[in-house]
VEXMI-332809 format. One line per field, with one value per residue: residue number from 0; residue in three letters; x, y, z of N, C-alpha, C in turn. Coordinates in steps of 0.2 Angstrom, whole numbers, always signed. Example, Ala and Ser with C-alpha at 12.3 -4.5 7.8 and 13.67 -1.06 7.14 Angstrom:
BEGIN
seq: c(0;1)
type: c(ALA;SER)
n_X: c(+66;+64)
n_Y: c(-28;-11)
n_Z: c(+39;+35)
ca_X: c(+62;+68)
ca_Y: c(-22;-5)
ca_Z: c(+39;+36)
c_X: c(+66;+64)
c_Y: c(-16;+0)
c_Z: c(+39;+39)
//
This chain:
BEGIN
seq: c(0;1;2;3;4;5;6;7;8;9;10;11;12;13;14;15;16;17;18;19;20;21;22;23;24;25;26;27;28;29;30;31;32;33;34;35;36;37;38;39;40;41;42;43;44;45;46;47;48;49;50;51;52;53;54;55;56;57;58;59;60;61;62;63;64;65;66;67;68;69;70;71;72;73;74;75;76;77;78;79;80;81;82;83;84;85;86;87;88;89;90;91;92;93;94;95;96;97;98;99;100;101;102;103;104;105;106;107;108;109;110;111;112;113;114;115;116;117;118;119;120;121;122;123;124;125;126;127;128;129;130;131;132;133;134;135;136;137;138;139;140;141;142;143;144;145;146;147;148;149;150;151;152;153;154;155;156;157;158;159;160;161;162;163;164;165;166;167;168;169;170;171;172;173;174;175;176;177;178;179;180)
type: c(UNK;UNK;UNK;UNK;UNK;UNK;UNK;UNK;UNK;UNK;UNK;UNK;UNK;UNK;UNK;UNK;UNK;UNK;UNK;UNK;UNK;UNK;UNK;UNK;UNK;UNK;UNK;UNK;UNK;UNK;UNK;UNK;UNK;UNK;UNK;UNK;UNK;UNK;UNK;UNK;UNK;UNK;UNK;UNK;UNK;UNK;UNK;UNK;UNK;UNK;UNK;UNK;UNK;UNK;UNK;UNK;UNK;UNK;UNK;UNK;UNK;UNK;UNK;UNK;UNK;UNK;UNK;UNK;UNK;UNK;UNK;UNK;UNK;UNK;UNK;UNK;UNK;UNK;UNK;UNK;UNK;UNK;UNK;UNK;UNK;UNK;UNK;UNK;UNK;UNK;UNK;UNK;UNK;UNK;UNK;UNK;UNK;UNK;UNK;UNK;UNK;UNK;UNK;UNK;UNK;UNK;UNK;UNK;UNK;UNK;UNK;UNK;UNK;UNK;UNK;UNK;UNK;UNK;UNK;UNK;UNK;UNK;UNK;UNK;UNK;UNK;UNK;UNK;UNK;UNK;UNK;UNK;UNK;UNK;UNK;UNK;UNK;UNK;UNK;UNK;UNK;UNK;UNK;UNK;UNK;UNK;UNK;UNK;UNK;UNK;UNK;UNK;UNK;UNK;UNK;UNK;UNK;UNK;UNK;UNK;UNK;UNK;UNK;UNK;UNK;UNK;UNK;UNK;UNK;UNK;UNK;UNK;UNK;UNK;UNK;UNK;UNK;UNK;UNK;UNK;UNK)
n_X: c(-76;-70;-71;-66;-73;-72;-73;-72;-67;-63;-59;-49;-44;-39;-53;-60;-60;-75;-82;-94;-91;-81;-79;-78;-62;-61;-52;-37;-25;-29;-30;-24;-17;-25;-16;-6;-18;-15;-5;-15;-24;-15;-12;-26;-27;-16;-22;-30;-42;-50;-51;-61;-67;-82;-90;-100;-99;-107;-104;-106;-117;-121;-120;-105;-94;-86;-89;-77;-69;-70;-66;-54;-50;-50;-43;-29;-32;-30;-17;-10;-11;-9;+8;+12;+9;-3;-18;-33;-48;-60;-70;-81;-92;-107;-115;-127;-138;-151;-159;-156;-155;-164;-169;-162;-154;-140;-136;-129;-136;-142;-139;-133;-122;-112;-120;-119;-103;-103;-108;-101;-89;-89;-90;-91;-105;-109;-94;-88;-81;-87;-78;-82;-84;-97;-113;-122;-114;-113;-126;-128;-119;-124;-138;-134;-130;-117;-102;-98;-88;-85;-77;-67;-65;-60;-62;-75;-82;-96;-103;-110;-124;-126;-125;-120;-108;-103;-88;-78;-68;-51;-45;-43;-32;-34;-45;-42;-34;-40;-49;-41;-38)
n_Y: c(+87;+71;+53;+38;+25;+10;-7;-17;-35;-44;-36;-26;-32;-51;-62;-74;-93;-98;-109;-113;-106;-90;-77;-63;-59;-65;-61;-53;-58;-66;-56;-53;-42;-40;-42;-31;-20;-11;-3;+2;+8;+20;+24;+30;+40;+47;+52;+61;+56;+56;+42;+31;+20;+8;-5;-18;-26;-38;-50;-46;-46;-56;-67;-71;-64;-52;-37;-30;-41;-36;-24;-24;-33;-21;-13;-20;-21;-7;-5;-14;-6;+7;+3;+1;+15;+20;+29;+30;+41;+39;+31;+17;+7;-3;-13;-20;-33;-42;-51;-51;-43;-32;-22;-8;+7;+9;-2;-11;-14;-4;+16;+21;+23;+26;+38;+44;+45;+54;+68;+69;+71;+81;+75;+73;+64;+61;+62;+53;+36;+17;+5;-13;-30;-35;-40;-30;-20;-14;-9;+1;+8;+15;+18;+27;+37;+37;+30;+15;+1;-17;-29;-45;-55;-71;-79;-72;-70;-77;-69;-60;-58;-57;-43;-28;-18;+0;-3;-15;-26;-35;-34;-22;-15;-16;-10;+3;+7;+8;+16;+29;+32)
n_Z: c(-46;-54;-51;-49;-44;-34;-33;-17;-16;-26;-37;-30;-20;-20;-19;-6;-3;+2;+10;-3;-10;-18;-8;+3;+11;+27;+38;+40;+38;+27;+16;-1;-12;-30;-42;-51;-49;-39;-46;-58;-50;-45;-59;-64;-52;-56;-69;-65;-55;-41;-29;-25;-14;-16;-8;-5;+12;+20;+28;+42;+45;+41;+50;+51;+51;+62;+66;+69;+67;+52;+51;+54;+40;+31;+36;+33;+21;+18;+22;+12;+1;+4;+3;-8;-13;-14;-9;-4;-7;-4;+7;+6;+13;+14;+26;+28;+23;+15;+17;+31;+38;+32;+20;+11;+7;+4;+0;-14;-28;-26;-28;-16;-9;-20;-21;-9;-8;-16;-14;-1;-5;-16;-30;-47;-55;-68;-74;-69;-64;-61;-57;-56;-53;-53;-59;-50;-46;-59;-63;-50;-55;-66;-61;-52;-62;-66;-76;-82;-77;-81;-72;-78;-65;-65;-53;-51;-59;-59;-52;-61;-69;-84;-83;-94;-95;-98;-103;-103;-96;-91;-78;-66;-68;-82;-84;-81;-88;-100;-96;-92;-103)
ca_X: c(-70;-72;-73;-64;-76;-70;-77;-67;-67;-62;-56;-44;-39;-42;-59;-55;-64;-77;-89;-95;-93;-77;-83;-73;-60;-65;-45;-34;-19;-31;-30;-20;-20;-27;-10;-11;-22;-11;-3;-20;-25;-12;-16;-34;-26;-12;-27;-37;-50;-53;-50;-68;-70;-86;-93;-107;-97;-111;-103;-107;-125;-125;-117;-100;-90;-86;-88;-72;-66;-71;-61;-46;-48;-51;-36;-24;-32;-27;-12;-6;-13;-2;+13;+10;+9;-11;-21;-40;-50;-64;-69;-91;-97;-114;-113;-132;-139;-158;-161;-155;-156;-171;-169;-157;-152;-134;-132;-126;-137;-144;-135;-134;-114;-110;-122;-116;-96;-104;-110;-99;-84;-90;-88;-98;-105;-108;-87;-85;-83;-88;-76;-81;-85;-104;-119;-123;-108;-115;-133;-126;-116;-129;-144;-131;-128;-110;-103;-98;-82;-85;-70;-68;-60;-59;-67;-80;-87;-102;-107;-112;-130;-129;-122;-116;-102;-101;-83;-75;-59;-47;-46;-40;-26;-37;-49;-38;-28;-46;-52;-36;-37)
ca_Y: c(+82;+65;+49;+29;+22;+4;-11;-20;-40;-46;-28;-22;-38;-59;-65;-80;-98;-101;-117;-116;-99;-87;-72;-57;-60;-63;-62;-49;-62;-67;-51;-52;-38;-44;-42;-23;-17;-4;+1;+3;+15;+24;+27;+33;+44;+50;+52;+66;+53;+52;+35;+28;+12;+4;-11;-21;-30;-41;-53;-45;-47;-67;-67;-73;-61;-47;-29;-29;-40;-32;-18;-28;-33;-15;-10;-22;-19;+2;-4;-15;+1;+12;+1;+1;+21;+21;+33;+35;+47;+40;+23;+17;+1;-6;-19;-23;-40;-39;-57;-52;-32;-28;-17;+0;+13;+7;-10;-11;-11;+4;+19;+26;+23;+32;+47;+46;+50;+59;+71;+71;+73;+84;+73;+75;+59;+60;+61;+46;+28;+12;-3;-19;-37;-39;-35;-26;-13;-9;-8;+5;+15;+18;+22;+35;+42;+35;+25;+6;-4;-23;-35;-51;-59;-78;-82;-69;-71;-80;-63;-57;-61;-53;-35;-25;-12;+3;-6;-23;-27;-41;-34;-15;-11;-14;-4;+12;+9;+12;+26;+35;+36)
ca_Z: c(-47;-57;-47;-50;-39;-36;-27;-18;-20;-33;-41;-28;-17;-22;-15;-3;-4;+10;+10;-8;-15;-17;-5;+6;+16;+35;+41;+38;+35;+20;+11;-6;-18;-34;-45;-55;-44;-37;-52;-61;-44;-48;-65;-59;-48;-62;-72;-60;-53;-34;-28;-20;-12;-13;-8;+1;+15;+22;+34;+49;+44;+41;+56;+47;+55;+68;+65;+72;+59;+47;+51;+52;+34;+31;+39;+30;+12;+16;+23;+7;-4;+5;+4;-14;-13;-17;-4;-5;-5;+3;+9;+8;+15;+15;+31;+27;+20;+15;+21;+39;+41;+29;+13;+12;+4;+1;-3;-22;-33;-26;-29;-11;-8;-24;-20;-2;-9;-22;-8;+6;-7;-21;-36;-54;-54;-75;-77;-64;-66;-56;-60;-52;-55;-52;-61;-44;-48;-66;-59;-46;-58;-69;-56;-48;-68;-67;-82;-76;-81;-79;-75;-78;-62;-65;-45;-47;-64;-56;-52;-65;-74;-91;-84;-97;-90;-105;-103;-100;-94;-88;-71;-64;-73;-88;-84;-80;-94;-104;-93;-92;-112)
c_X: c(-73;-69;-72;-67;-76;-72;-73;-64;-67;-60;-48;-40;-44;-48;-54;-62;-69;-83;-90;-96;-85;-81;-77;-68;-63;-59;-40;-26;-21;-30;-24;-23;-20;-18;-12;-15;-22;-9;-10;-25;-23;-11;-21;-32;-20;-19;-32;-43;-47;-54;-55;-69;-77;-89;-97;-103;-103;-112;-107;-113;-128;-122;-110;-93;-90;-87;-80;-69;-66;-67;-57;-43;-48;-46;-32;-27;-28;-20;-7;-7;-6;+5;+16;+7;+1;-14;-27;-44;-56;-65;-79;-92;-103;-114;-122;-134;-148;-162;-161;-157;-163;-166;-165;-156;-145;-133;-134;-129;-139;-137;-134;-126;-111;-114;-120;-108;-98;-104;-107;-91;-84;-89;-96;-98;-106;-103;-86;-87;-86;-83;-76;-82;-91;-108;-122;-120;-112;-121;-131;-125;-122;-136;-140;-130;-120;-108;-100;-91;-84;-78;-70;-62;-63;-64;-72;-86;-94;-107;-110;-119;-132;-129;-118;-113;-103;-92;-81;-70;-57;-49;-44;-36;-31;-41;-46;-36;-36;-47;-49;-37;-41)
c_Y: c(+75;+61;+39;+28;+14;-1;-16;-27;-43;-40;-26;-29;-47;-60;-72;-85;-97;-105;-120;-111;-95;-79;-67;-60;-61;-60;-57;-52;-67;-64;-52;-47;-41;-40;-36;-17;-10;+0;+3;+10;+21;+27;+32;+40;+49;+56;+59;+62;+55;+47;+33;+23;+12;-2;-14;-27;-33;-47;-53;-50;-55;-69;-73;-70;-57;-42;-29;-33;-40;-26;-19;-29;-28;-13;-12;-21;-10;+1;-5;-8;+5;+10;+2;+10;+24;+26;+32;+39;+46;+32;+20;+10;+1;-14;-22;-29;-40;-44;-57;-46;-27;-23;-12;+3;+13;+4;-10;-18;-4;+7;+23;+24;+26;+40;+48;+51;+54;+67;+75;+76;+79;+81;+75;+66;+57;+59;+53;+39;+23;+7;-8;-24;-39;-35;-30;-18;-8;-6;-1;+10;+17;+19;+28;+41;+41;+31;+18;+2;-11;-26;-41;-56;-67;-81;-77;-71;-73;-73;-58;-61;-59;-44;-33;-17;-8;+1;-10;-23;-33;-40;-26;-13;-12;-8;+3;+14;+12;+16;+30;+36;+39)
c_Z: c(-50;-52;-48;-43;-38;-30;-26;-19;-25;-39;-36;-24;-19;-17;-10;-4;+3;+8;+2;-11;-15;-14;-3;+10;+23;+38;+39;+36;+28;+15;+8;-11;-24;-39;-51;-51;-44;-39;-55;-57;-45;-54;-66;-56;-53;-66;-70;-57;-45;-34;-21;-19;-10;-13;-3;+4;+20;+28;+39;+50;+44;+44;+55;+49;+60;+62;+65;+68;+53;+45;+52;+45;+32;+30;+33;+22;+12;+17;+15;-1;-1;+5;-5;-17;-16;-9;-8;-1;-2;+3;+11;+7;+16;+19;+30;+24;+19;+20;+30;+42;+36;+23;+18;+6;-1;-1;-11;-24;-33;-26;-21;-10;-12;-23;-14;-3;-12;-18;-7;+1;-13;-28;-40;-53;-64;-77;-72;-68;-61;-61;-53;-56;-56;-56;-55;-46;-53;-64;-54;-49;-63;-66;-53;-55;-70;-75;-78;-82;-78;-80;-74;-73;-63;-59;-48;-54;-62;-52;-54;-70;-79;-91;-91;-95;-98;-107;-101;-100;-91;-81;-70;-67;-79;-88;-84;-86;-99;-103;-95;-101;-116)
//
């Protein structure tokens, strides 16, 4: 099975401001879905993909949040997904930070979060895509063998250093709209 591997800030719901950077939500009454979004998932999912979340939520780790909420914001991103008739099919966080926790296996750029779904779920990783915001994302999808959609959210831009995605888009619904065709 092929594989919409999607990363969540700034691809599936709005980054939120905090001090001097737009980052994750900490608060699960911060969570907005980025507008498309959902529709664009469900494109994906029209399409034949499996709908994979992943991302490096690092909070924890810069002692920025709880574990616990982190699982709140969690919760309410699946919630506002399913209210908007989206289900996925698997869900792969990297709670790690190099600065705090030491190197890993998961944290994007490595590919250990895509070969983990890859895995546990059975996807082709050569039919799959990655779409995110960051050169991290592309970096990822292509050390897993994935192809890479880059999109251009307005707050996150700053995340990227000269990544080129085998695709570029406005935000999710673009990028579907490209895959699915």
């Amino acid at each position: 099975m092929k594989a919409a591997f999607v990363d969540r800030d700034g691809v599936i719901n709005e980054p939120v401001w905090d001090t001097d950077s737009f980052e994750s939500p900490y608060r699960p009454e911060d969570v907005a879905l980025v507008p498309g979004a959902a529709a664009g998932l469900r494109r994906l999912r029209d399409a034949g993909f499996a709908l994979v979340l992943v991302s490096n939520q690092p909070a924890a780790a810069k002692g920025k949040a709880t574990h616990e909420a982190l699982d709140a914001v969690h919760e309410r991103v699946v919630d506002a997904l399913r209210i908007e008739d989206v289900q996925l099919d698997g869900v792969y966080y990297c709670h790690h930070h190099p600065d705090f926790t030491g190197p890993c296996e998961c944290r994007k750029p490595a590919p250990g979060l895509l070969l983990r779904a890859a895995d546990e779920l059975g996807l082709q990783l050569s039919e799959s895509w990655m779409i995110g915001d960051a050169d991290t994302d592309v970096a990822a999808a292509h050390a897993a063998g994935a192809h890479a959609v880059l999109v251009a959210h307005p707050q996150t831009a700053h995340r990227r250093n000269g990544a080129v995605g085998d695709l570029a888009a406005p935000d999710l619904a673009g990028a579907a709209a490209l895959i699915a065709s």
